[in-house]
C-alpha positions as CSV (number, residue, x, y, z in Angstrom):
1,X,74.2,94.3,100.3
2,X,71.6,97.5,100.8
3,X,70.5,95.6,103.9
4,X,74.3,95.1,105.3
5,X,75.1,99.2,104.8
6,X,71.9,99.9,106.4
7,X,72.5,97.9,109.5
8,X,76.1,99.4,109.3
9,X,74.6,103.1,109.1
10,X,72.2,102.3,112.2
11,X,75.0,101.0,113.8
12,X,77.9,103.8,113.1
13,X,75.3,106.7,114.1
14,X,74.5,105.0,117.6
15,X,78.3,104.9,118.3
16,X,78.8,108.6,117.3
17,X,75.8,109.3,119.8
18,X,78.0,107.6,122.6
19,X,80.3,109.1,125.0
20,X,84.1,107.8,123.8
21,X,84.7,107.3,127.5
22,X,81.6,106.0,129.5
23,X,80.8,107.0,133.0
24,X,79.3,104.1,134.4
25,X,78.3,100.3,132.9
26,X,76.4,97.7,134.5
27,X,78.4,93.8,134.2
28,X,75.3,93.5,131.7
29,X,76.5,96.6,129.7
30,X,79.9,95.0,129.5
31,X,78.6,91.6,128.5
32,X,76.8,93.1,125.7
33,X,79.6,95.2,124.6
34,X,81.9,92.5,124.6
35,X,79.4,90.0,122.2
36,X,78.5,93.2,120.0
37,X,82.4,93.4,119.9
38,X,83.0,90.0,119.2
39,X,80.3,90.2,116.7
40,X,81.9,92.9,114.7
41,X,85.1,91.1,115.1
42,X,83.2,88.0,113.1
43,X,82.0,90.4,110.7
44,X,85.3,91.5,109.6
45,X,86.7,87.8,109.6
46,X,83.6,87.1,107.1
47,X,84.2,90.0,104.6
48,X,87.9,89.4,104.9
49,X,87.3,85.7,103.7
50,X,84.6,86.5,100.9
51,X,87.0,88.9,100.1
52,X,89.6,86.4,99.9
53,X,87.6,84.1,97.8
54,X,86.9,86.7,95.2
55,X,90.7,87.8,94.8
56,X,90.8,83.6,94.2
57,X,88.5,83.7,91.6
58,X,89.7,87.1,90.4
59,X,93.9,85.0,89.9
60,X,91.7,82.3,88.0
61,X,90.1,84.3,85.9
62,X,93.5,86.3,84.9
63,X,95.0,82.9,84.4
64,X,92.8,82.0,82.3
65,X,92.8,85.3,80.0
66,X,96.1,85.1,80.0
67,X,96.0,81.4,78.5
68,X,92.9,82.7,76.5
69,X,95.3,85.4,74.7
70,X,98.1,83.0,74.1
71,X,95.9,80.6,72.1
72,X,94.2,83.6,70.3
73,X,98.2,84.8,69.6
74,X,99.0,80.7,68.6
75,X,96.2,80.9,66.2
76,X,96.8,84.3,64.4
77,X,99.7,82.6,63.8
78,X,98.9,79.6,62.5
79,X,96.1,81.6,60.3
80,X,99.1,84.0,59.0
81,X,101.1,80.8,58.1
82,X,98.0,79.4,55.8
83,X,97.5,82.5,54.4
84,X,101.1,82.4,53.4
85,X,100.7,78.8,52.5
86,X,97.2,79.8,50.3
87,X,99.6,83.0,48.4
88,X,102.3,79.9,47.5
89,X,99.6,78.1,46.4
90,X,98.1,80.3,44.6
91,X,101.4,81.7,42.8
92,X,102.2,77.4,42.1
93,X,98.8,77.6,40.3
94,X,99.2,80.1,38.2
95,X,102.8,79.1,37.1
96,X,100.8,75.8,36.3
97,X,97.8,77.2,34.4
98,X,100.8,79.1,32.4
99,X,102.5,76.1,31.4
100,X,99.4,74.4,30.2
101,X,98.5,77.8,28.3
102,X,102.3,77.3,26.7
103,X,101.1,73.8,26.3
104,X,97.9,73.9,24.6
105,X,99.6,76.7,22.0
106,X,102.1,74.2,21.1
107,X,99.8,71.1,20.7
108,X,97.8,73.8,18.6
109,X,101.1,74.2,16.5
110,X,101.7,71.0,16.5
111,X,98.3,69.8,14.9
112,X,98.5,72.4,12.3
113,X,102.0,71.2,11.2
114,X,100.3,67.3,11.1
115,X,97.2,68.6,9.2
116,X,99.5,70.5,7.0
117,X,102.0,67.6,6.6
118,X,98.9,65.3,6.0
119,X,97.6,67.6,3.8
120,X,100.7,67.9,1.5
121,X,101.2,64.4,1.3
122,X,97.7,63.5,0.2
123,X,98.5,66.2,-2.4
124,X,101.4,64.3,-3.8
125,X,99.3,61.4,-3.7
126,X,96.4,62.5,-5.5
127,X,99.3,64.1,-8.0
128,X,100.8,60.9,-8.6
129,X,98.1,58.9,-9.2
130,X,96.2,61.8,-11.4
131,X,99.6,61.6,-13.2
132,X,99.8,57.6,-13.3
133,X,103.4,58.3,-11.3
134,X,102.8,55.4,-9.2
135,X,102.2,52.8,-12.0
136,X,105.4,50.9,-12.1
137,X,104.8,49.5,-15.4
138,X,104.2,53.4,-16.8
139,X,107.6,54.7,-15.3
140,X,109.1,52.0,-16.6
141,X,107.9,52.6,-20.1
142,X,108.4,56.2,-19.5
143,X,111.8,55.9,-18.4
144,X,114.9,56.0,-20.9
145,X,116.9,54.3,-19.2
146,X,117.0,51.5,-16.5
147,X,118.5,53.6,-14.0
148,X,116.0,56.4,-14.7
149,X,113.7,54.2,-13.6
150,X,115.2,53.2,-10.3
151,X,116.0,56.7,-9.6
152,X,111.9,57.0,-10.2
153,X,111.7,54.1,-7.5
154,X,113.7,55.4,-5.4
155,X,112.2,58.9,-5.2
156,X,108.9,57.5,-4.7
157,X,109.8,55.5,-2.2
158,X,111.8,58.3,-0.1
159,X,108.7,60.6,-0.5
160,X,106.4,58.3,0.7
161,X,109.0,57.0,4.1
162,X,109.6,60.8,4.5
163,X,105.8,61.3,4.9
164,X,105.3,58.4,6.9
165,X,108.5,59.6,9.4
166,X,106.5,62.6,9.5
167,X,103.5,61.6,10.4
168,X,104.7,59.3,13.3
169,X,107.0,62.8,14.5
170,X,104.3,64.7,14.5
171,X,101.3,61.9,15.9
172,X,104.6,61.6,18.7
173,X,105.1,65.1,19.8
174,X,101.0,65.2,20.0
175,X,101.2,62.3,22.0
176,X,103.9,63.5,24.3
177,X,102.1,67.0,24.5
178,X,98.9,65.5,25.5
179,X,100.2,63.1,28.4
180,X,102.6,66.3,29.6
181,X,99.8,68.1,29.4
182,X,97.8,65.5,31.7
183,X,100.8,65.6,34.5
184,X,100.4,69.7,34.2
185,X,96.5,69.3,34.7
186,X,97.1,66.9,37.6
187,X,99.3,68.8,39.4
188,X,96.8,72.0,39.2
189,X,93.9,69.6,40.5
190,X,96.1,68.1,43.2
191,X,97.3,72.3,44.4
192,X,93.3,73.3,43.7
193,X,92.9,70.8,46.1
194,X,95.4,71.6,48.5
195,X,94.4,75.1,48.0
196,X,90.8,74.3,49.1
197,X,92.1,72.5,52.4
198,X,94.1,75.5,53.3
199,X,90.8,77.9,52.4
200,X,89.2,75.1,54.6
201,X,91.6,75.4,57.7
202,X,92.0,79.5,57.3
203,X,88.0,79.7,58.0
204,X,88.1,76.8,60.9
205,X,90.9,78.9,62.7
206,X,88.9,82.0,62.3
207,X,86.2,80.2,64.0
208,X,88.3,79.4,66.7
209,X,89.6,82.9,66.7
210,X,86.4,84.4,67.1
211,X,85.3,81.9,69.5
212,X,88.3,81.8,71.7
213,X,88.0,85.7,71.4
214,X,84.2,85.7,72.6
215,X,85.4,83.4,75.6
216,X,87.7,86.1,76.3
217,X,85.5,88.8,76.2
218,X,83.1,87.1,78.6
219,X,86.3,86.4,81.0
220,X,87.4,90.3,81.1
221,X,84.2,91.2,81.9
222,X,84.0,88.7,85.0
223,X,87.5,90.2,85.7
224,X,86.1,93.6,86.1
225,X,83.1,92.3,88.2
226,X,85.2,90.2,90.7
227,X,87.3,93.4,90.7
228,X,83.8,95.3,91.4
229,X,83.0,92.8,93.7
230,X,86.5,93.4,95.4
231,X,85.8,97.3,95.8
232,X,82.2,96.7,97.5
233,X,83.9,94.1,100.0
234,X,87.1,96.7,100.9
235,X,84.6,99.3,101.5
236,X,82.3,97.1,103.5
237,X,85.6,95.7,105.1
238,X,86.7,99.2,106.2
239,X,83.2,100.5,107.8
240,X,83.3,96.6,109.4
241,X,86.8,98.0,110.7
242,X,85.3,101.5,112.1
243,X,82.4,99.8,113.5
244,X,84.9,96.8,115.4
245,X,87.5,99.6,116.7
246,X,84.5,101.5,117.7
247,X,82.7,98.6,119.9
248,X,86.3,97.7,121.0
249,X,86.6,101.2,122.7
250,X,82.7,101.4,124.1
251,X,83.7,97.7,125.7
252,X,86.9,99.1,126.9
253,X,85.6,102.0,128.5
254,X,82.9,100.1,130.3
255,X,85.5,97.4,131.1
256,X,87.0,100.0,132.9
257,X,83.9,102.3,134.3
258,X,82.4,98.4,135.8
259,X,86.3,98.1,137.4
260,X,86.1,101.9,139.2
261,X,82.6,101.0,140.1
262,X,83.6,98.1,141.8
263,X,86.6,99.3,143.2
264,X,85.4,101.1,145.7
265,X,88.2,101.3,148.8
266,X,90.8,99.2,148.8
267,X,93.8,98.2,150.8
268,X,95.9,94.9,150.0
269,X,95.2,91.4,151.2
270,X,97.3,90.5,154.4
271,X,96.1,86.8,155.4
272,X,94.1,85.1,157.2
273,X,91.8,84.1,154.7
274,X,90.6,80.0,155.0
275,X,90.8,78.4,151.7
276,X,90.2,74.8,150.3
277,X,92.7,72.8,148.5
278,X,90.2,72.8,146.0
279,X,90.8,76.6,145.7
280,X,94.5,76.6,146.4
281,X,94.0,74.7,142.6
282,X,92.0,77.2,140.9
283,X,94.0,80.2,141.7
284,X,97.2,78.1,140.5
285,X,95.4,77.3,137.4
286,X,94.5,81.3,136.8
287,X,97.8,82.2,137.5
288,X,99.3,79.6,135.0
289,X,97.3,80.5,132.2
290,X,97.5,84.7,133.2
291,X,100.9,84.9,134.2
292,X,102.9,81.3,133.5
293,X,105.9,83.0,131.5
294,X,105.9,86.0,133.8
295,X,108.5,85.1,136.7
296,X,108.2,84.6,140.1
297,X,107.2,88.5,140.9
298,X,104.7,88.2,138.2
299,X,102.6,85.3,139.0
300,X,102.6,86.2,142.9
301,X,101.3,89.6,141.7
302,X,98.2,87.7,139.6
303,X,97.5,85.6,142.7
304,X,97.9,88.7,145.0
305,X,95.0,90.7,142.9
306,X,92.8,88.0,143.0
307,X,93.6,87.8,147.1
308,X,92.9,91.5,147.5
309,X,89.8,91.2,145.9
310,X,88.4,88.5,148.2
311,X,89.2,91.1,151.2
312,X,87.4,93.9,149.2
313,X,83.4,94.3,150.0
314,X,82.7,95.0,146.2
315,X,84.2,91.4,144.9
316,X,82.9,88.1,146.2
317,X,84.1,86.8,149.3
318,X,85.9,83.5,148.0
319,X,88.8,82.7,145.5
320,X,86.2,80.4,143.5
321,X,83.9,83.5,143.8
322,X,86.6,86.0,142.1
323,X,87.7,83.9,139.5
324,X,84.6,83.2,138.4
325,X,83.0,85.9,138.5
326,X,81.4,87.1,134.9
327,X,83.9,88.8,132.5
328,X,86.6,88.9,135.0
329,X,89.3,86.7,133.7
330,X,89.2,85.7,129.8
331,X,91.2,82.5,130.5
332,X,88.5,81.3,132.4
333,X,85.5,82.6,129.7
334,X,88.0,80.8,127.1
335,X,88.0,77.2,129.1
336,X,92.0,77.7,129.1
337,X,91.9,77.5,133.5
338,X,89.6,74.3,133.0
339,X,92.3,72.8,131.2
340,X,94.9,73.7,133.0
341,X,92.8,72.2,136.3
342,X,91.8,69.1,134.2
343,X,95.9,68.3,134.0
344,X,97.2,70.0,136.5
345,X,98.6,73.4,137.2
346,X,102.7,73.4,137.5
347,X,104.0,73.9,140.9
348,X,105.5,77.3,140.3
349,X,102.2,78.6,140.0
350,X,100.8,76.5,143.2
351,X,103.8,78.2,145.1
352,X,102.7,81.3,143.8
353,X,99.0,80.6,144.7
354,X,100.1,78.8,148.5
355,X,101.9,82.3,148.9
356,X,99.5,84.7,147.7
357,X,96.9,83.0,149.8
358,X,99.2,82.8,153.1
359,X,99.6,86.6,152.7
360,X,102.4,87.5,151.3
361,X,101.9,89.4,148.4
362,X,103.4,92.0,146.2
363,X,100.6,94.5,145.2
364,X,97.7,96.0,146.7
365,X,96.0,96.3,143.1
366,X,92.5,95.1,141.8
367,X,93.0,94.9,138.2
368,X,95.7,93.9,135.9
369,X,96.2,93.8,132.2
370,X,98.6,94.1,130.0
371,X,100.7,96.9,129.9
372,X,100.5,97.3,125.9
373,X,96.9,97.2,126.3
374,X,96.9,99.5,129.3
375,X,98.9,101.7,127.1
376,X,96.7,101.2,124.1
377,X,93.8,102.0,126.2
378,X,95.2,105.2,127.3
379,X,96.1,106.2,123.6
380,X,93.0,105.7,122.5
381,X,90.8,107.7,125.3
382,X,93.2,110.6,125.2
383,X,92.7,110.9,121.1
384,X,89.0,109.9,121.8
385,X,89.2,113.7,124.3
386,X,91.2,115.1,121.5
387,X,88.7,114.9,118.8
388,X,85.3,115.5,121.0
389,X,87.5,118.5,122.3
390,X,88.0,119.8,118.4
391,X,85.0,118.9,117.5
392,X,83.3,121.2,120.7
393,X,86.3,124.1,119.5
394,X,87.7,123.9,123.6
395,X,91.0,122.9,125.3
396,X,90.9,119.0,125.8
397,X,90.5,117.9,129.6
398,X,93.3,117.0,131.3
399,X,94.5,113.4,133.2
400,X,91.4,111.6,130.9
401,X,93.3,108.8,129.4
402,X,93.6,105.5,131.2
403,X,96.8,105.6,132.8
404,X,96.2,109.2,134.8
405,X,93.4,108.0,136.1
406,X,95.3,104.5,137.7
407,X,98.2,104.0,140.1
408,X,100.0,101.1,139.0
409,X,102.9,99.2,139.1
410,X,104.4,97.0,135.8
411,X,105.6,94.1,136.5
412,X,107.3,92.2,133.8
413,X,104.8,92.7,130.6
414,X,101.5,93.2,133.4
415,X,100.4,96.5,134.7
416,X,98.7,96.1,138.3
417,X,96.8,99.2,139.1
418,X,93.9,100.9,141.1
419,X,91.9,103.6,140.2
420,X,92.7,107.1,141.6
């Protein structure tokens, strides 16, 4: 990174050294401008995609908070129902514990009433036999009377069932307390239980809570370091920018300082030049992949330039020559007139070629591009004046941009000039 932003430094003060508009350039000056160019172009392709791939990573890693947060929202919920769950529980318990409270008070009350009920009967026992109330034989002696001593019987008897009666009611409702009393204590095991589980699964979701919070944590903070990340790359991205636009102009400008060099006199192509069918070929296939969509006027205008330059001292001698020539014609650096050749150019650009080659053309120019780039161009060397002109505090020299420099003629989207 420190490395990168050194290089770009180096680089950005050599350019601000430069002339915006360059006096003179060798066809080696232009060749290196162009690759440096092209170069800088890659460079900004490069941060653009790294860029891309961290603003990627960046949308995963959001997408994943975001699913991060809903489980850690799911599970506050989930820990809020337990807890409510745990309170229930809790409340059941003690409504329990209550009743066996209420239970063992009663089973208390209960004993004493059997102990008391045993107690008095063993009383009346003891009584009767310390009183000899229980010898038949001596009530009936006793007794004045036959029915006395049923009535004796009898009360003996009811005494002794009424005991018993009680004794069973009371062994009963002990019996009856104890086993409700089981069901009561079974119940509060079986909610302890329960109440243990839901203890269990309130501190397993907190876990996950924490966890699932931690994870979150460590997400965020990539967040903000892809979003780091993404700052470092816009900022590299935007001197990559300066640094293109500025080799973009320096190639320009020597694009167009080699062109006046070579221009030299001129005065348009009128015939008579002897040309191969081989040639007749490789101007049609220039002119198909320069000027194919650009009408009649257009692609005679292409082949007429490349014509005029064959009669001009300063360009080679031959329409192979010209055509080839280094940096001249991007469709041939791209290997787009090779293919054209390889299948065949069209015949409107062989009648354009057979025409410009007979003589008959429609322009006197040397050079042609497009007009938006001519335009561009212009733009660009007239704000470049503007600037050094502020920056020097004088009035900005006049006819410096591109197109006051050329006379030219547009034809459909080309602009066919010389140079003043």
């Amino acid at each position: 990174m420190n490395k990168f932003r050194g290089c770009m430094a180096v680089a950005l003060v050599s350019l601000l050294l430069l002339n915006p508009i360059i006096a003179w350039a060798s066809q080696a000056e232009v060749d290196r401008l162009k690759q440096e160019s092209e170069n800088a172009k890659k460079q900004v392709d490069d941060i653009n995609s790294q860029k891309e791939q961290v603003e990627s990573s960046k949308r995963e890693l959001e997408s994943q908070a975001n699913s991060l947060s809903g489980q850690i929202t799911d599970l506050n919920t989930q820990i809020t129902t337990v807890t409510g769950e745990i309170s229930d529980t809790e409340e059941d318990i003690a409504a329990v514990e209550a009743d066996i409270e209420v239970l063992n008070v009663t089973l208390e009350e209960t004993q004493k009433s059997l102990d008391a009920q045993k107690e008095s009967m063993k009383s009346r026992i003891v009584y009767m036999y310390e009183n000899k109330s229980t010898n038949t034989l001596i009530n009936y002696l006793e007794s004045g009377s036959m029915a006395e001593f049923m009535q004796r019987l009898e009360y003996m008897q009811n005494i002794a069932e009424y005991d018993q009666a009680a004794i069973e009611k009371f062994e009963q409702t002990e019996l009856d307390l104890e086993e409700t009393k089981a069901a009561i204590q079974e119940k509060s095991d079986e909610l302890s239980a329960y109440q243990s589980t839901l203890k269990s699964k309130k501190s397993n979701l907190g876990v996950l809570v924490n966890n699932t919070a931690t994870a979150l944590n460590t997400t965020n903070g990539q967040i903000e370091n892809t979003k780091a990340a993404i700052a470092e790359l816009e900022k590299q991205l935007a001197e990559a920018k300066e640094r293109e636009k500025r080799l973009q102009q320096q190639y320009q400008s020597a694009q167009v300082a080699l062109a006046e060099k070579l221009a030299g006199e001129h005065g348009g192509y009128t015939g008579g030049y002897s040309t191969t069918d081989e040639e007749t070929l490789i101007l049609a296939a220039l002119i198909q992949a320069e000027a194919a969509n650009q009408g009649d006027a257009g692609r005679l205008a292409v082949g007429s330039v490349v014509m005029n330059r064959v009669a001009n001292g300063r360009f080679p001698n031959s329409v192979s020559g010209v055509v080839y020539a280094s940096g001249q014609f991007a469709p041939v650096t791209s290997g787009r007139v090779a293919i054209i050749l390889a299948e065949g150019p069209n015949s409107a650009c062989q009648r354009a070629a057979a025409q410009a080659i007979a003589g008959n053309t429609n322009t006197d120019a040397l050079f042609f591009c497009t007009y938006s780039y001519a335009q561009n161009l212009h733009n660009n060397q007239v704000a470049a004046e503007q600037a050094a002109a502020e920056a020097e505090g004088r009035e900005p020299r006049a006819g410096i941009g591109f197109l006051d420099r050329t006379s030219g003629t547009t034809i459909n989207a080309h602009y066919f000039y010389n140079y003043n």
